[in-house]
Every structure is written in structure tokens, then in C-alpha cells.
PASEBA-1860 file (N, C-alpha, C; in nm, 3 decimals):
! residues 233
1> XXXXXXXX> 4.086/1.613/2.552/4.210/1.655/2.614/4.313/1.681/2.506 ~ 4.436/1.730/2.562/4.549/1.711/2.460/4.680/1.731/2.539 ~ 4.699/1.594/2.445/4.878/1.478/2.532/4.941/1.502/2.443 ~ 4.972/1.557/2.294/5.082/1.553/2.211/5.069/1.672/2.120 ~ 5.122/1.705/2.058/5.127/1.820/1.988/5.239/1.884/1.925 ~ 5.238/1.935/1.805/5.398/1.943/1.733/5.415/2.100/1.720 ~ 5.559/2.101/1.751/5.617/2.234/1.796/5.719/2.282/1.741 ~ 5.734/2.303/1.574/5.900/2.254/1.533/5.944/2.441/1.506
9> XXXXXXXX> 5.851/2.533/1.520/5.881/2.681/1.455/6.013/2.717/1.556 ~ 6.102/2.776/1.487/6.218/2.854/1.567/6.192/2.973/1.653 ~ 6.281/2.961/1.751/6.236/3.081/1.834/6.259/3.235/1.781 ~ 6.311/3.284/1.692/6.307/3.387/1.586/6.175/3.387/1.532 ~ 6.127/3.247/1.452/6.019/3.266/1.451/5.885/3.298/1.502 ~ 5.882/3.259/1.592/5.785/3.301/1.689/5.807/3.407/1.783 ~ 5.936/3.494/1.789/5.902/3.588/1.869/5.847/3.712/1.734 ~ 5.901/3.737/1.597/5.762/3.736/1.530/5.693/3.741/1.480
17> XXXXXXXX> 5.614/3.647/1.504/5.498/3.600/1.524/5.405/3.659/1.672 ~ 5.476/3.656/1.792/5.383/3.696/1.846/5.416/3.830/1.900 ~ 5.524/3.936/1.792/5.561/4.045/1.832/5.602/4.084/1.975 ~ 5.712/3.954/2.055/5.733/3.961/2.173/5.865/4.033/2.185 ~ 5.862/4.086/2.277/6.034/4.114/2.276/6.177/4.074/2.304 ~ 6.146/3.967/2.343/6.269/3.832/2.409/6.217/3.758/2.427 ~ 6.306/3.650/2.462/6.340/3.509/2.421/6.323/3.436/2.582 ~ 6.324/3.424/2.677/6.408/3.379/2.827/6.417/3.287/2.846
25> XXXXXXXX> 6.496/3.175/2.869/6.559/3.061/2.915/6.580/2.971/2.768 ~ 6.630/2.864/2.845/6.690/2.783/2.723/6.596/2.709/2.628 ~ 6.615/2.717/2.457/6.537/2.679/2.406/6.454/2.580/2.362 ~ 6.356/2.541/2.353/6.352/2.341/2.419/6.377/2.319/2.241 ~ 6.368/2.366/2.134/6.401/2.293/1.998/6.289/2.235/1.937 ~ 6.305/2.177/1.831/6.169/2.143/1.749/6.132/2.006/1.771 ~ 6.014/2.001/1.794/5.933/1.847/1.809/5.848/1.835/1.741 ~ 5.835/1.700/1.728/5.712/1.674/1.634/5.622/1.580/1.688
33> XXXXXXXX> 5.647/1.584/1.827/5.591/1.474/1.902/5.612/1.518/2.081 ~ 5.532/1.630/2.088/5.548/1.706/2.258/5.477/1.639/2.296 ~ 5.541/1.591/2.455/5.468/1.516/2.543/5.499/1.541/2.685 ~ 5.383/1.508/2.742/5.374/1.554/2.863/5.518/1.601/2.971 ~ 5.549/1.673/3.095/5.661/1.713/3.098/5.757/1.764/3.023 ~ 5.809/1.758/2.895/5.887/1.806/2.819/5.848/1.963/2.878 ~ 5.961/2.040/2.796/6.001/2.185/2.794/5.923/2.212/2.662 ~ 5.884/2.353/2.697/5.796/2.418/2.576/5.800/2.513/2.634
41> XXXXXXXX> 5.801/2.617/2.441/5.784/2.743/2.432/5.606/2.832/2.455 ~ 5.628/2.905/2.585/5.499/2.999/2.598/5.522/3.105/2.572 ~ 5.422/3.194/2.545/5.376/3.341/2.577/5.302/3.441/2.661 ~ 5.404/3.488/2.729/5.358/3.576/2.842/5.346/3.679/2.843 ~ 5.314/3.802/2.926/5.296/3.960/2.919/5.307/3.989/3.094 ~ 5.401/4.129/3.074/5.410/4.176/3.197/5.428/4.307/3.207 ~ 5.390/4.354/3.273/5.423/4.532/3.298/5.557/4.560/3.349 ~ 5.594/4.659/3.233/5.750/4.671/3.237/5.764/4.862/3.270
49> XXXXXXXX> 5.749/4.907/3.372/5.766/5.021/3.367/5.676/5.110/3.287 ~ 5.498/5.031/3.350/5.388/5.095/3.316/5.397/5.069/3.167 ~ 5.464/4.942/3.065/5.450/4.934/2.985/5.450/4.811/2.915 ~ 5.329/4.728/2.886/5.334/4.576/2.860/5.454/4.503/2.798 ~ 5.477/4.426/2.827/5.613/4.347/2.726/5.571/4.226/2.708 ~ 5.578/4.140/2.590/5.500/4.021/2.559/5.638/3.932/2.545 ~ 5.631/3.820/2.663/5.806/3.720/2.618/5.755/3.631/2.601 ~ 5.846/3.548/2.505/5.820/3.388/2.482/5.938/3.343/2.594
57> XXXXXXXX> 5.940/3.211/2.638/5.916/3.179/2.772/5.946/3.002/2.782 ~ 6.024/2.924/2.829/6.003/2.755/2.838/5.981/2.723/2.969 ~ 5.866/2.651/2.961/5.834/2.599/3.078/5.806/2.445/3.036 ~ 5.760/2.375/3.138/5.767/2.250/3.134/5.600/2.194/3.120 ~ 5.602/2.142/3.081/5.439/2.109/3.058/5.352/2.024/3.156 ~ 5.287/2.073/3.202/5.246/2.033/3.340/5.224/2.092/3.468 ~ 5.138/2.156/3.471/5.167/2.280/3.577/5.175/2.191/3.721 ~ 5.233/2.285/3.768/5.321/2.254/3.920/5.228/2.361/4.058
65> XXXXXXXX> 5.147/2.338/4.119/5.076/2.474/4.200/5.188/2.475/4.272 ~ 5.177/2.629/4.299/5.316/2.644/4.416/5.307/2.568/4.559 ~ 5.163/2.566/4.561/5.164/2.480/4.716/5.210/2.331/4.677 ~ 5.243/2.274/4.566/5.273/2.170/4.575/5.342/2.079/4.636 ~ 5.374/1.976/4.730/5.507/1.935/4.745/5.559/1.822/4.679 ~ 5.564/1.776/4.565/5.618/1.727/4.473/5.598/1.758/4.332 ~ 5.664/1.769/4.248/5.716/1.823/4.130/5.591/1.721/4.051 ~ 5.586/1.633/4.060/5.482/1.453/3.980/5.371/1.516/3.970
73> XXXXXXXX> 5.321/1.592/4.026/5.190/1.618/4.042/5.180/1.679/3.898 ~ 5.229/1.719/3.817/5.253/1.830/3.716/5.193/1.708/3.606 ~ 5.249/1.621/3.596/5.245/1.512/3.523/5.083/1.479/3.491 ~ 4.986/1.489/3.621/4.856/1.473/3.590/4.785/1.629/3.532 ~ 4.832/1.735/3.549/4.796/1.824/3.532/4.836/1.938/3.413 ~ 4.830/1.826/3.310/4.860/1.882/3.156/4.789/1.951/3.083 ~ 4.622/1.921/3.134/4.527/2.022/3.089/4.399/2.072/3.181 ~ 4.399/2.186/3.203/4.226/2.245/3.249/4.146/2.245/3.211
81> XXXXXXXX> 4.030/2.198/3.251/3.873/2.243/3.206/3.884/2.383/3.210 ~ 3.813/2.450/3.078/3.788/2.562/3.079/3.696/2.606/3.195 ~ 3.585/2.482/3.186/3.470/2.509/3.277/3.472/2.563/3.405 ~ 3.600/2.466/3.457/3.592/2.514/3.616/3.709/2.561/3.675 ~ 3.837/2.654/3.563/3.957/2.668/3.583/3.985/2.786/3.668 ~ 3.794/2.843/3.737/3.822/2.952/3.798/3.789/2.872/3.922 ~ 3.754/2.788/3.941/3.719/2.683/4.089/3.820/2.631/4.144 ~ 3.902/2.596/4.012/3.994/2.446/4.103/4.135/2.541/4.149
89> XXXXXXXX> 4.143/2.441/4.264/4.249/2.507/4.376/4.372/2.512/4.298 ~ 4.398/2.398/4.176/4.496/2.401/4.090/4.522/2.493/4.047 ~ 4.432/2.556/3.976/4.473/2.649/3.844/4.401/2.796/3.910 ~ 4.338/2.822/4.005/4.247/2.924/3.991/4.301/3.094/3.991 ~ 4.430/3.073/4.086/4.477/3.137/4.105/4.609/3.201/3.953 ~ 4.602/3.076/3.874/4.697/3.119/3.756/4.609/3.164/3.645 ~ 4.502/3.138/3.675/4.356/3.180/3.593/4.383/3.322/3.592 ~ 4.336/3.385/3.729/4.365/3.505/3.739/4.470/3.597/3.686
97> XXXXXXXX> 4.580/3.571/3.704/4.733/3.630/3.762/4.836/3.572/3.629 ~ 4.813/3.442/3.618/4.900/3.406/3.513/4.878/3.295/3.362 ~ 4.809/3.361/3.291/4.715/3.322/3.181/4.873/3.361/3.051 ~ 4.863/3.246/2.969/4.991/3.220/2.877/4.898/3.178/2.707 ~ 5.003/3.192/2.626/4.978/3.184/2.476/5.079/2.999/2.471 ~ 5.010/2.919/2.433/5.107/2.809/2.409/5.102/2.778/2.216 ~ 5.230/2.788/2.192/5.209/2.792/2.041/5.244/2.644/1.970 ~ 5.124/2.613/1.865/5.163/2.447/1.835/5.119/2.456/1.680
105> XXXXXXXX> 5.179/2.376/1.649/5.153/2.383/1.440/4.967/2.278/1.440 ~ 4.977/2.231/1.545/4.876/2.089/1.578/4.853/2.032/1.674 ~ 4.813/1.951/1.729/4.801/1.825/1.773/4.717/1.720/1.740 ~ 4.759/1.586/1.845/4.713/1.439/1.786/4.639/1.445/1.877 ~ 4.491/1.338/1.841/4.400/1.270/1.915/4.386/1.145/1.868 ~ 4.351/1.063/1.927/4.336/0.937/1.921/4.194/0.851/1.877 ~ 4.103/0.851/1.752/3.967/0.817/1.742/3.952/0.675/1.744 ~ 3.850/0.679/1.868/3.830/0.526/1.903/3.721/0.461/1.760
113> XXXXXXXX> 3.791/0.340/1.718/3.723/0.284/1.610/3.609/0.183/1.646 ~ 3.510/0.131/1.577/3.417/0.074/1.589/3.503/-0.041/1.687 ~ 3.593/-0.146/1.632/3.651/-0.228/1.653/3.801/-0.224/1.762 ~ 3.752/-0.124/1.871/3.798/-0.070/1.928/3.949/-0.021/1.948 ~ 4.034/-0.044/1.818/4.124/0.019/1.775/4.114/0.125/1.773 ~ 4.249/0.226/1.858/4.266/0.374/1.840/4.357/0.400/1.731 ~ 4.285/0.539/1.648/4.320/0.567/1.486/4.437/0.720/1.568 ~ 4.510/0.741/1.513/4.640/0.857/1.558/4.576/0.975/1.443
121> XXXXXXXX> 4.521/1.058/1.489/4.473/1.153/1.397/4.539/1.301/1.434 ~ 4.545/1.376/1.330/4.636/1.521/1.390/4.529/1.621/1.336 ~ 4.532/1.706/1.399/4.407/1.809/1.394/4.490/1.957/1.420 ~ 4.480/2.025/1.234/4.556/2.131/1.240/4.444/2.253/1.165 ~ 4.530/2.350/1.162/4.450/2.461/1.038/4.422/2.437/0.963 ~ 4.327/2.460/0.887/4.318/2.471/0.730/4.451/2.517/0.664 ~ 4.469/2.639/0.674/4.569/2.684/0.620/4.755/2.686/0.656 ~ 4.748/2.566/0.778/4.863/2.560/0.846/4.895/2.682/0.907
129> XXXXXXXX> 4.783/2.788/0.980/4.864/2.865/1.017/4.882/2.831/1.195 ~ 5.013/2.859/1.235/5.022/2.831/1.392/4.899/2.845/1.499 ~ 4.859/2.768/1.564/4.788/2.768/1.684/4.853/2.842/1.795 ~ 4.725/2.894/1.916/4.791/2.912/1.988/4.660/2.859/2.108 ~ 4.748/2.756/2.176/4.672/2.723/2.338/4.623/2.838/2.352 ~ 4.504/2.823/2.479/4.514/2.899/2.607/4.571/2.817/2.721 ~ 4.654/2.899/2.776/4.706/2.872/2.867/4.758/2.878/2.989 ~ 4.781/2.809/3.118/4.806/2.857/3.204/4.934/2.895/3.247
137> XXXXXXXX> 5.027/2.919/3.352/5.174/2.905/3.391/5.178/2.925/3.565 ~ 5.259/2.908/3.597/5.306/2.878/3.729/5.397/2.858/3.781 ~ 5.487/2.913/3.918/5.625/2.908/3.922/5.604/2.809/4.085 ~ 5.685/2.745/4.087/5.652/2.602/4.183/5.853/2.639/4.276 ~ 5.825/2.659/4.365/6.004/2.627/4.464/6.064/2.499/4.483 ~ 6.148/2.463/4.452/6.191/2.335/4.472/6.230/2.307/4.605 ~ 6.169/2.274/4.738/6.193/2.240/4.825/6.339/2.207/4.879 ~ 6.376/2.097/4.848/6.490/2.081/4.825/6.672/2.134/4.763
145> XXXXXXXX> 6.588/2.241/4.721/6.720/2.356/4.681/6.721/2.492/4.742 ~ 6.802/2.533/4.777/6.839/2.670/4.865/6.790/2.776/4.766 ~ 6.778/2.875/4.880/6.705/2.991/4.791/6.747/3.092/4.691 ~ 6.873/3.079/4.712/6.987/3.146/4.583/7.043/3.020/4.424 ~ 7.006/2.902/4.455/7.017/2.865/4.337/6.927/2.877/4.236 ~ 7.010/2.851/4.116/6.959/2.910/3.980/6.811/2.813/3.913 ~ 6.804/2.697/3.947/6.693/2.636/3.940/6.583/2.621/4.078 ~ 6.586/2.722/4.153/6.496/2.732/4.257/6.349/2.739/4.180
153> XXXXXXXX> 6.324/2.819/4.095/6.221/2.821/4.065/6.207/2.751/3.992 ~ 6.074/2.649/3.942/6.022/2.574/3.837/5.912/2.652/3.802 ~ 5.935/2.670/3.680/5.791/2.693/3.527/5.736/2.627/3.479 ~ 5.640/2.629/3.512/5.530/2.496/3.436/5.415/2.560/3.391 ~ 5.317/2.485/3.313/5.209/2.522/3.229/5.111/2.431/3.176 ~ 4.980/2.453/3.154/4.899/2.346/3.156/4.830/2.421/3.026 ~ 4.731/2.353/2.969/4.660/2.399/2.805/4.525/2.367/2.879 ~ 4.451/2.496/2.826/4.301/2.490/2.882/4.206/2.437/2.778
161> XXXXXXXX> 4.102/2.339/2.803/4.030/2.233/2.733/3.902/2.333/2.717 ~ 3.820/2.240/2.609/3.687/2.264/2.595/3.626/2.182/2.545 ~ 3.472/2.157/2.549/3.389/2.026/2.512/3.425/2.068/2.355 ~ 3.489/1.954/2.243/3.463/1.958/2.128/3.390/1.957/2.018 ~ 3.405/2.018/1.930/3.278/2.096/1.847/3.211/1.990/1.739 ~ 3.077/1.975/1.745/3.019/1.835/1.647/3.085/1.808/1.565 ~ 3.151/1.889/1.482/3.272/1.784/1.357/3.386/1.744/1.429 ~ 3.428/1.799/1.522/3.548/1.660/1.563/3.504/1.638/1.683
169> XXXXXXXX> 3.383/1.627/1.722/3.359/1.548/1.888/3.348/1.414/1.847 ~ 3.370/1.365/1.771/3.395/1.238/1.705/3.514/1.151/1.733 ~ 3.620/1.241/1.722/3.719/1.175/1.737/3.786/1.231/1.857 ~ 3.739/1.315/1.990/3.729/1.339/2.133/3.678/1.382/2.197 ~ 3.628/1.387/2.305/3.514/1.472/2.330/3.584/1.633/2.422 ~ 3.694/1.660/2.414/3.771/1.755/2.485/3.835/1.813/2.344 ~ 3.891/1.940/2.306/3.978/1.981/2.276/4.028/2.123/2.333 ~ 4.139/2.097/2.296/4.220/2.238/2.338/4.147/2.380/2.273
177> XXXXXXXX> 4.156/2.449/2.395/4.073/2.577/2.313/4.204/2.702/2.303 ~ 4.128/2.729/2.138/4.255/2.830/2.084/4.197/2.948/2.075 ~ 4.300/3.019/2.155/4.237/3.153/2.119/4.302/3.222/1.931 ~ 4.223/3.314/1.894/4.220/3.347/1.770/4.355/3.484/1.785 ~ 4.377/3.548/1.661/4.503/3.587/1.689/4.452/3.769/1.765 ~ 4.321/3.806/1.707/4.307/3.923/1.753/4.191/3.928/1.940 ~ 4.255/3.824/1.976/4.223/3.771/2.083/4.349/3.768/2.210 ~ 4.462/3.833/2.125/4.583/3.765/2.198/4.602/3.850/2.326
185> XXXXXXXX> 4.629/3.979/2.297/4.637/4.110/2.383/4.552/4.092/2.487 ~ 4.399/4.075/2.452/4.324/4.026/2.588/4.327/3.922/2.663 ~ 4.408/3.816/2.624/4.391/3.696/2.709/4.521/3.754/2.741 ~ 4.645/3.781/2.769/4.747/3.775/2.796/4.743/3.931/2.888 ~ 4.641/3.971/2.895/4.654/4.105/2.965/4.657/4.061/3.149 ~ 4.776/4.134/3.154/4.789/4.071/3.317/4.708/4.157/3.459 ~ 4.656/4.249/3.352/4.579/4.347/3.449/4.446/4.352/3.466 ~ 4.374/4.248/3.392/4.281/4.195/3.335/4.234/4.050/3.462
193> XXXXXXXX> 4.243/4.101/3.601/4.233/3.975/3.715/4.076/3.953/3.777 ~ 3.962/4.020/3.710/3.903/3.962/3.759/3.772/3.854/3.740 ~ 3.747/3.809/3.793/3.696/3.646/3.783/3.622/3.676/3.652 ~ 3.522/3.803/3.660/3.364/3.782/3.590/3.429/3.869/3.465 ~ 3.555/3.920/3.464/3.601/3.948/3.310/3.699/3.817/3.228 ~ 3.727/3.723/3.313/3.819/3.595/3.255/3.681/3.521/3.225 ~ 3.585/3.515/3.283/3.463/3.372/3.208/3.394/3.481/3.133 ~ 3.424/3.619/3.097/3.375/3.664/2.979/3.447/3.605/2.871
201> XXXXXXXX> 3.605/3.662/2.905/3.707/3.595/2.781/3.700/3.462/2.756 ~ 3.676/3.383/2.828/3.658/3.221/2.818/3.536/3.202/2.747 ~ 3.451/3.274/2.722/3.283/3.230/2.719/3.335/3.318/2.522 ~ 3.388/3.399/2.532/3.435/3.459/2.416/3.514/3.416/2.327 ~ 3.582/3.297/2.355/3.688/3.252/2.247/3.633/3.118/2.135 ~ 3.597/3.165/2.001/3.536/3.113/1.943/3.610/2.988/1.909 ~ 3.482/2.885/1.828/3.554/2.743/1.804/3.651/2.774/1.714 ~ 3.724/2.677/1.674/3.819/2.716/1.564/3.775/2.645/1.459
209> XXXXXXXX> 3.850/2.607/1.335/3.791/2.581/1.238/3.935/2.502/1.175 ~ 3.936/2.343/1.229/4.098/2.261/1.209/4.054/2.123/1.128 ~ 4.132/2.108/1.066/4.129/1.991/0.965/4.177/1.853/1.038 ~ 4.147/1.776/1.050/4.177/1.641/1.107/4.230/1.542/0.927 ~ 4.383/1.473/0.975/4.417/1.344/0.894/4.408/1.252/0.996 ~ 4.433/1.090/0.949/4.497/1.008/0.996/4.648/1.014/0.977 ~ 4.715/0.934/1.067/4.890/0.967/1.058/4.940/0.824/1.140 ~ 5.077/0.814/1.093/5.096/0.690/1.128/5.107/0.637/1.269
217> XXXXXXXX> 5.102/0.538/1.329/5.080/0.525/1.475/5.232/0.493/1.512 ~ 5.357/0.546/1.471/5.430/0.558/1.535/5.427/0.690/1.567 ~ 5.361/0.772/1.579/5.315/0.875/1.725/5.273/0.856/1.839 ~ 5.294/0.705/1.824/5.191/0.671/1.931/5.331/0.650/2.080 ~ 5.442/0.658/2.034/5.530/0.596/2.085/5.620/0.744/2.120 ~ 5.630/0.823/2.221/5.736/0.913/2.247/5.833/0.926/2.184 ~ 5.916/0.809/2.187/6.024/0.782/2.097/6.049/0.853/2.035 ~ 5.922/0.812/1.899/5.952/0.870/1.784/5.969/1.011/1.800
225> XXXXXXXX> 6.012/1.084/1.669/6.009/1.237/1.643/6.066/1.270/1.556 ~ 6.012/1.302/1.447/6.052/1.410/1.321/5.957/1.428/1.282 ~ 6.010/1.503/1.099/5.897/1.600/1.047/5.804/1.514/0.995 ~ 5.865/1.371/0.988/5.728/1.292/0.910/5.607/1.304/0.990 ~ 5.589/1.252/1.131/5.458/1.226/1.216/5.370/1.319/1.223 ~ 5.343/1.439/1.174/5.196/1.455/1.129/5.163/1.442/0.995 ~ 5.229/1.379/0.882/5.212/1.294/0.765/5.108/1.238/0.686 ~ 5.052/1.232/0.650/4.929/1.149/0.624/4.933/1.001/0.630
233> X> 4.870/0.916/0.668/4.915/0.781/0.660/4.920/0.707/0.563
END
């Protein structure tokens, strides 16, 4: 799976980076320690007058299905199986329709030790260059608020998993699957809805190739956050 992950690039920076053309809503800022619910920067694509437009985007981490009726539910639903993200009633429909770029310098996993101590390990590029999730998104109504206010809609988003690859199934047996950069256009293509061309793209996105440290276990704690915690220990 993946519960944490560091996010510190500016939004200049990353729009580019992923050659988007705006910015939309408020910016969640740099972390070095994203965790579940928080606000985060995605990447989306939409047809703008028969003509794609790629935006970076904050949503909240945790996707929300619109049939939902409570917002909590989001909280368990931080990441998809790739496997069955065209099955489940959760995601299947954002599979289709609303497929996102989530951009992260890293993230932490946790390797269970002989002595059953968990080790805080961060698993990045070789070359530090930015990751990007696959990802989902989803716009959820807030029950409780009338249909002209400005937070009626909620944005949320979940990171799609995959069984991890023999050098780090060691230290989880899930990781986040990244799509590669000349991969981007097709996963983000919104016209691109049907089932047996998305478990092509899914069946298509190769392993990646990320360096794992140890780092200190005050990551282990929300709390914390700066540039030290993916550090070496």
C-alpha cells in the first residue's frame, strides 16, 4: 500500500513539469510527510473545446464515491488494487471516466524486522526524478450543504496499488504503481473509457526502478514534517 509520501515541489513547478495549463483551487504547500485525508496536488485532462487541457488540481486524499453518504469513508479508501479497480463499486466508475497523475518526490514503507520492529524506509528514484501515482479522482456532494454553495462539491482521490516487485517485496508486498513519463497522455486520456483499453493500460505500466533508505522514525508520527524526513538515518 501507500499511507505517506513527500510532496514539497511548487506549483510552478509542476505545472512544468507536467505541461498543464492551470493551477485550480487552493494550494495544499509542501510536505514531507502526506497523510491520509490531507489536500494534494493531482493531474487531470479534459476536453476543452475539442481540445485536451491537462490541470493540476487539489483534492483530498481519499476518494469519496459520489454515492457515498459520509465523507469517513474516504479515509479507508486511500488506495486501489490495480487488480480489481475495474470491479469495485468504489472506484470502477472513476476507473473509467476519471483516471489522475498524483505527483510525489517518494514515499515511506514500513519493513517488518526479524524482531518484529517496523524499520521507516523511503523508496524514491534513482535519480530523484518526480514520481507520478496512478490515480483515481472523484467529486462526492455534501449532503448537508445547499446546492449553490462554494464547497458543495468534494474532490477526492485514491493512488492505484500493485503486487511489489522482488527487490522491494521485502519491505511490502503492495506498492504504488507509477506510471512512466511517456505514459502520461494515455493514462490521463479522458476519451480513452473503455474497460478492455484501461486493463490494457494497467497491464502496460512497467515496474519502476526506486531506491529504498532507512529514515528516521519520526515519520512515523504525522506531526512531524520537514525537509529532513526522507534523510538517511
Amino acid at each position: 500500500m501507500c499511507g505517506r509520501y513527500v510532496m514539497s515541489r511548487a506549483t510552478g513547478d509542476l505545472l512544468a513539469y507536467y505541461d498543464a495549463v492551470e493551477a485550480v483551487g487552493s494550494e495544499p504547500g509542501p510536505s514531507w510527510n502526506v497523510a491520509p485525508t490531507q489536500n494534494v496536488p493531482i493531474v487531470t485532462e479534459k476536453l476543452s473545446e475539442d481540445v485536451l487541457e491537462r490541470r493540476l488540481l487539489t483534492a483530498r486524499w481519499g476518494l469519496v464515491p459520489s454515492w457515498a453518504k459520509d465523507v469517513k469513508i474516504g479515509s479507508r479508501l486511500i488506495n486501489a488494487r490495480s487488480e480489481t479497480v475495474l470491479e469495485k463499486p468504489s472506484f470502477r466508475k472513476a476507473a473509467v471516466k476519471r483516471r489522475a497523475l498524483m505527483p510525489a518526490e517518494g514515499y515511506f514503507e514500513w519493513e517488518k524486522a526479524p524482531d518484529g520492529k517496523k524499520i521507516p524506509t523511503y523508496l524514491h528514484s534513482e535519480t530523484d526524478e518526480l514520481l507520478s501515482f496512478a490515480g483515481l479522482y472523484e467529486f462526492w456532494p455534501d449532503p448537508d450543504l445547499p446546492e449553490d454553495h462554494e464547497n458543495k462539491w468534494l474532490l477526492s482521490c485514491t493512488i492505484l496499488t500493485t503486487t511489489a516487485q522482488d527487490s522491494l517485496g521485502h519491505i511490502h508486498d503492495r506498492a504504488p504503481l507509477i506510471v512512466p513519463r511517456d505514459m502520461y497522455a494515455d493514462w490521463l486520456d479522458p476519451e480513452t473509457t473503455n474497460t478492455a483499453d484501461i486493463q490494457q493500460l494497467l497491464d502496460a505500466i512497467p515496474e519502476p526502478v526506486l531506491t529504498p533508505r532507512v529514515v528516521s522514525d519520526r515519520v512515523n508520527s504525522v506531526r512531524n514534517n520537514g525537509p529532513e524526513l526522507p534523510d538517511p538515518a
